[in-house]
C-alpha positions as CSV (number, residue, x, y, z in Angstrom):
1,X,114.5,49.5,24.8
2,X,113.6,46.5,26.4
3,X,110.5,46.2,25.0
4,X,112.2,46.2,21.3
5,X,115.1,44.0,22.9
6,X,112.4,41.0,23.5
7,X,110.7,41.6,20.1
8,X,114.2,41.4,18.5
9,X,113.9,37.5,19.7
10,X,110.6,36.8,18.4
11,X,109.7,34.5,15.1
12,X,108.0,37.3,13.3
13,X,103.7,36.2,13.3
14,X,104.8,33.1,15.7
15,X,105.0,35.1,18.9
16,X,107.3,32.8,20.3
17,X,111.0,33.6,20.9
18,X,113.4,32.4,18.7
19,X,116.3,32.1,21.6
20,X,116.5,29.7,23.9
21,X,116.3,31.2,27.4
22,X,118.1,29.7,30.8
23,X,114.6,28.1,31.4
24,X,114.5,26.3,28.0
25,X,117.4,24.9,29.3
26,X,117.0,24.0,32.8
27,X,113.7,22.0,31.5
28,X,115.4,19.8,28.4
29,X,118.1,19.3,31.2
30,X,115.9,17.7,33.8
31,X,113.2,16.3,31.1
32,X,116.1,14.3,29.4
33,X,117.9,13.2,32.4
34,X,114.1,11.8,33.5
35,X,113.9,10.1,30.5
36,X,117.4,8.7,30.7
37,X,116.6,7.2,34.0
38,X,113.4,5.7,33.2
39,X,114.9,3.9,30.1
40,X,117.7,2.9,31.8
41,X,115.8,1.1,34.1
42,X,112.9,-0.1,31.7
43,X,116.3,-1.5,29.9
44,X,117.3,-3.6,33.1
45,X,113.8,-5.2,33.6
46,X,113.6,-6.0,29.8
47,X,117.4,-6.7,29.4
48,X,117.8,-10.3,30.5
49,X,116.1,-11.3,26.9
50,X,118.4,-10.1,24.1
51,X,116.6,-10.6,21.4
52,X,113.8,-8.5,22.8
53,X,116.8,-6.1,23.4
54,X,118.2,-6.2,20.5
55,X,114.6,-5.7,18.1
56,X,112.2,-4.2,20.5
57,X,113.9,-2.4,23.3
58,X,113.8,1.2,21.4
59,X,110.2,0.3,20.2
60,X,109.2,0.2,24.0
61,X,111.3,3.2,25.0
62,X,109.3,5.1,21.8
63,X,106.0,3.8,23.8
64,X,107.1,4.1,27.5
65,X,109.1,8.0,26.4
66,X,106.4,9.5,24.4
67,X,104.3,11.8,27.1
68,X,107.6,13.0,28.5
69,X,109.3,14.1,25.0
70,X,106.0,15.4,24.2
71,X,105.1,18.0,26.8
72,X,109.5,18.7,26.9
73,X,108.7,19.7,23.1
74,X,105.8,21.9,23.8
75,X,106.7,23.5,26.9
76,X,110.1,25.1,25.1
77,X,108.0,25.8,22.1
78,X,111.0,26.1,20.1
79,X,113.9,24.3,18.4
80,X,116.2,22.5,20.7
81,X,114.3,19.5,22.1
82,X,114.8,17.2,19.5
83,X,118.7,18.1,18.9
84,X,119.4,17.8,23.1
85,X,118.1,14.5,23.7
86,X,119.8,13.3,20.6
87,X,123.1,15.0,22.0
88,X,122.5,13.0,25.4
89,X,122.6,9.9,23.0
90,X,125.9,11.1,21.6
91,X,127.2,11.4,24.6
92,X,126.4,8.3,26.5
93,X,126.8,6.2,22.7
94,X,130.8,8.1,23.0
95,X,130.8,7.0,26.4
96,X,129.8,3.6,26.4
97,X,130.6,2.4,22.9
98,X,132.8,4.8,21.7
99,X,133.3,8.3,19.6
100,X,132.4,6.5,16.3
101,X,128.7,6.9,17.5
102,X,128.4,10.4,17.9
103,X,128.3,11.6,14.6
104,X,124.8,9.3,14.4
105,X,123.3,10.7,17.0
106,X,124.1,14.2,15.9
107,X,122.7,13.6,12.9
108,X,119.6,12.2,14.3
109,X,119.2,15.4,16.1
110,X,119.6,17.7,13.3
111,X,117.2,15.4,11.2
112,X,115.0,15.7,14.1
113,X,115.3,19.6,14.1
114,X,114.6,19.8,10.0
115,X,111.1,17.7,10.6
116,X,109.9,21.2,12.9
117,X,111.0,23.9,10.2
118,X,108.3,25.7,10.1
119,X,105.9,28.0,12.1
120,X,104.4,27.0,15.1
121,X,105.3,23.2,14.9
122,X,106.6,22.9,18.5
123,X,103.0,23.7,19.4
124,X,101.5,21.0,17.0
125,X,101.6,17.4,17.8
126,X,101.1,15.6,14.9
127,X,104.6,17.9,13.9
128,X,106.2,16.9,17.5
129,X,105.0,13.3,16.2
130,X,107.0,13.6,13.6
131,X,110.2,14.5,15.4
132,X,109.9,11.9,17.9
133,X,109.6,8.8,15.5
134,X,112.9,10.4,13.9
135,X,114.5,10.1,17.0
136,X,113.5,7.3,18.2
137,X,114.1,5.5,14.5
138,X,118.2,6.7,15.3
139,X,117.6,5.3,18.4
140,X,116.2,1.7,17.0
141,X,118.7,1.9,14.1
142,X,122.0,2.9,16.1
143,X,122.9,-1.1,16.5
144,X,122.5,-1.9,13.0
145,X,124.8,1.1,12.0
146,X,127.5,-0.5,14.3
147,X,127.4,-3.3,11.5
148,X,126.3,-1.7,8.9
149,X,128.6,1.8,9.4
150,X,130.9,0.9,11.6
151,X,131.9,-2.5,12.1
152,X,135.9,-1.7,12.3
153,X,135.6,0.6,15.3
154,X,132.8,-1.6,16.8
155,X,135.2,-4.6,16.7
156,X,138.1,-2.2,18.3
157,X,136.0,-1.6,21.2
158,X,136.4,-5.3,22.2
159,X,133.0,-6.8,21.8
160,X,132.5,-9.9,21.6
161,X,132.6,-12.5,18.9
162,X,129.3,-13.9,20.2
163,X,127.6,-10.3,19.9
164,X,129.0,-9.9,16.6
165,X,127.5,-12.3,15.2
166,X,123.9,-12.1,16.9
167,X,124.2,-8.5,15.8
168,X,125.3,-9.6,12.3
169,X,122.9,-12.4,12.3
170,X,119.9,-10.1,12.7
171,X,120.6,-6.5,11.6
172,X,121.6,-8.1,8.2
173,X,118.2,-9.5,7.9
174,X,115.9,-7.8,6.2
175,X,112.8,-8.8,7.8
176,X,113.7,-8.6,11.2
177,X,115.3,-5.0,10.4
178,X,111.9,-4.0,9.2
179,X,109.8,-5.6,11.7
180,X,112.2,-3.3,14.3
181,X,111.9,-0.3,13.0
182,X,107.9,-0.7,11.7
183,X,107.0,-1.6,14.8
184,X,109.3,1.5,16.2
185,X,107.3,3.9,14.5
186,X,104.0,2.3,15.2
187,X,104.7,2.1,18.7
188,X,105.9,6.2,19.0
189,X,102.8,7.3,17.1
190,X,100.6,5.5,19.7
191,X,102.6,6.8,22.4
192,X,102.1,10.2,20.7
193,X,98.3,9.6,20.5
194,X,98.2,8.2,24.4
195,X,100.6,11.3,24.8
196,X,97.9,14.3,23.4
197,X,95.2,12.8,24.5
198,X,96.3,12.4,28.6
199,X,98.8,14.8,28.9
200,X,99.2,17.3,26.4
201,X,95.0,18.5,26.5
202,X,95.6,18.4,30.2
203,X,98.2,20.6,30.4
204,X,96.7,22.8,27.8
205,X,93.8,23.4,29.7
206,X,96.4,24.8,33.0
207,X,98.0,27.0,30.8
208,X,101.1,24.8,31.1
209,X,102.0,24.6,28.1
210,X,100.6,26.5,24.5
C-alpha cells in the first residue's frame, strides 16, 4: 500500500513526484528568504544612485541571485520554485507599495511556472534559465507597470511628485526601457552560465541535487 501510495505521486516516466513534500517547502522557504536578504542589502549598497536603481538594480539582482535560484530550482525538482519566489514579491510589493502589485507578481509566477511544462525541466538548466529571466524580467519591469498599469493607485499611495516624474521620465522611454530589461536578460543568463558551471556540476557530482 505504500509502495502504490508513493507511485500514485510520481510524473509517470519522470520519476519525480508530482507533490510537493514538507521538504520542498522548508527549502523554497529558507532559499527565498536568503535571497531576500541578500538583495535587500545588495539594494542598500547600490541604492544611494537612483538611476542605477531605477534601470539596473534588478539586472544586478538577476546576476548576484542566479546560483541561489538555480540549485532552489533543481533541488525541489518540481513546480513551485518559480511561483514562490514570485509570491514573496507579491507579498513584500502589497506590503510596501500596495495590493495593486500583487496581481503582477502572481502573474510573473505563473508565467514562470508555464516556461517548465514539461518533463524533466526542473532538472535542465538551460529550462531553469528560462524561468529565471521570466522572473527576473517581472522583477525589472514591476516599476514601469506602476506607470504604465497602475499609475492611479501608485499616486494614492503618496509618492512623490519628484519620483513620478523620474519614473515617468524614464519608463516612458523607449530606449532606456529596452536597455533595462536587455541588459536584465543578458545579465540572468550569465548568472545562469556562472551558475551551472560552479554550482550546479558541483552539486551534481555530491548527489545534491539530480
Amino acid at each position: 500500500m505504500a509502495d502504490q501510495a508513493r507511485e500514485s505521486t510520481k510524473i509517470p516516466g519522470d520519476g519525480t513526484q508530482r507533490r510537493l513534500s514538507v521538504k520542498d517547502f522548508a527549502t523554497m522557504d529558507i532559499f527565498c528568504t536568503v535571497m531576500f536578504v541578500i538583495f535587500m542589502a545588495y539594494s542598500i549598497l547600490t541604492g544611494a544612485s537612483l538611476f542605477y536603481s531605477m534601470i539596473f538594480n534588478a539586472a544586478g539582482a538577476a546576476l548576484i541571485l542566479s546560483p541561489f535560484y538555480m540549485y532552489m530550482s533543481m533541488k525541489v525538482g518540481k513546480h513551485g520554485p518559480a511561483f514562490v519566489y514570485n509570491l514573496m514579491w507579491a507579498i513584500v510589493a502589497g506590503l510596501m507599495m500596495g495590493p495593486f502589485m500583487v496581481p503582477w507578481f502572481l502573474g510573473g509566477g505563473i508565467l514562470a511556472e508555464l516556461s517548465m511544462v514539461g518533463k524533466g525541466a526542473y532538472h535542465d538548466v538551460k529550462r531553469v534559465a528560462i524561468s529565471w529571466i521570466v522572473c527576473c524580467l517581472v522583477r525589472a519591469a514591476h516599476g514601469m507597470s506602476e506607470i504604465w498599469f497602475f499609475k492611479d493607485a501608485f499616486l494614492a499611495t503618496g509618492v512623490s511628485d519628484a519620483q513620478i516624474q523620474i519614473q515617468t521620465q524614464f519608463y516612458t522611454d523607449p530606449l532606456w526601457v529596452c536597455v533595462s530589461l536587455a541588459v536584465t536578460v543578458a545579465l540572468a543568463v550569465l548568472g545562469c552560465y556562472l551558475s551551472n558551471k560552479l554550482v550546479v556540476k558541483h552539486f551534481r557530482k555530491t548527489g545534491a541535487i539530480k
